[in-house]
C-alpha positions in Angstrom: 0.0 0.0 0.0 3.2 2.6 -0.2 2.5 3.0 -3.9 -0.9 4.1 -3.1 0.3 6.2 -0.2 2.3 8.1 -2.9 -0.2 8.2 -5.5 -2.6 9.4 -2.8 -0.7 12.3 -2.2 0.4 13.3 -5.5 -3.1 13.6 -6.6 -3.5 15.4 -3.5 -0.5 17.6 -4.2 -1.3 18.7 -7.7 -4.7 19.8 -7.0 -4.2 21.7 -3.6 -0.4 22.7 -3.9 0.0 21.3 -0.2 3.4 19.8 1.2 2.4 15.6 1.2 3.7 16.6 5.3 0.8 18.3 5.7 -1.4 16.1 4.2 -2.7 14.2 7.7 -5.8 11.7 7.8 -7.8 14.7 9.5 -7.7 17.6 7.3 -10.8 18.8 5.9 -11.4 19.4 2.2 -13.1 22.4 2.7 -12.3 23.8 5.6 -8.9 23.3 5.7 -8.1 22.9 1.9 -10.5 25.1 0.5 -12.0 23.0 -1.6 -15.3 23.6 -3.0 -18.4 21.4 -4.3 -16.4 21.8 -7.9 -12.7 20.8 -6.2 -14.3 17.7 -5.0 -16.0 16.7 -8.2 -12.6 16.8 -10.4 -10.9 14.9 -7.3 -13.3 12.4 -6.8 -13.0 11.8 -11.1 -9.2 11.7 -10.6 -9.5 9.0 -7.9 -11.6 7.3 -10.1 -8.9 7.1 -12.8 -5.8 6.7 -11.2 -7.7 3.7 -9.2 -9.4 2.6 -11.4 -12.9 2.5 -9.0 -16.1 4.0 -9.0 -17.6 6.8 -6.4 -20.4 7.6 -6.4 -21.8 11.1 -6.0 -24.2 9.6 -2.3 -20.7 8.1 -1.0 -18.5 11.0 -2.4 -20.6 13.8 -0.3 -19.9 12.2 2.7 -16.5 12.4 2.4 -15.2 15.3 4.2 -11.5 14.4 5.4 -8.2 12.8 3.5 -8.8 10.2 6.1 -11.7 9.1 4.9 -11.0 9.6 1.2 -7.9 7.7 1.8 -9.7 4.3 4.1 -13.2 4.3 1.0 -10.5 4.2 -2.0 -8.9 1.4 0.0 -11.9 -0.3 0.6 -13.0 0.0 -2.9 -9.9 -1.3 -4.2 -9.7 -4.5 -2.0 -13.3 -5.2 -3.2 -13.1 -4.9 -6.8 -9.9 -7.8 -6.2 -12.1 -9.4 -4.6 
């Protein structure tokens, strides 16, 4: 799971120009990031590419924190090997 720790966070990186030091499970996408309903439409879409999963738009609302992004993306992957 280190190369999706990395990928994680260069997603992460490119779209909010944040250190991947700063990026801690707890962070909120909006409040801390900034990100608006927009922001979390084109990540949730690059998530979707880069791991090759579907979100969809019920699950993606309720994630508000990288720590939650991070644990559904996982889940979704272990599933879809399943």
């Amino acid at each position: 799971m280190e190369d999706f720790k990395k990928r994680f966070n260069k997603l992460l990186t490119n779209k909010f120009g944040r250190h991947p030091n700063l990026l801690r499970p707890e962070v909120n996408f909006s409040e801390d990031l900034g990100a608006d309903i927009l922001d979390m439409v084109e990540l949730m879409l690059e998530f979707e590419n880069e791991f090759n999963i579907a979100i969809s738009d019920d699950e993606a609302e309720k994630i508000t924190t990288l720590g939650e992004a991070e644990t559904y993306i996982k889940e979704k992957i272990k599933n879809s090997r399943s």
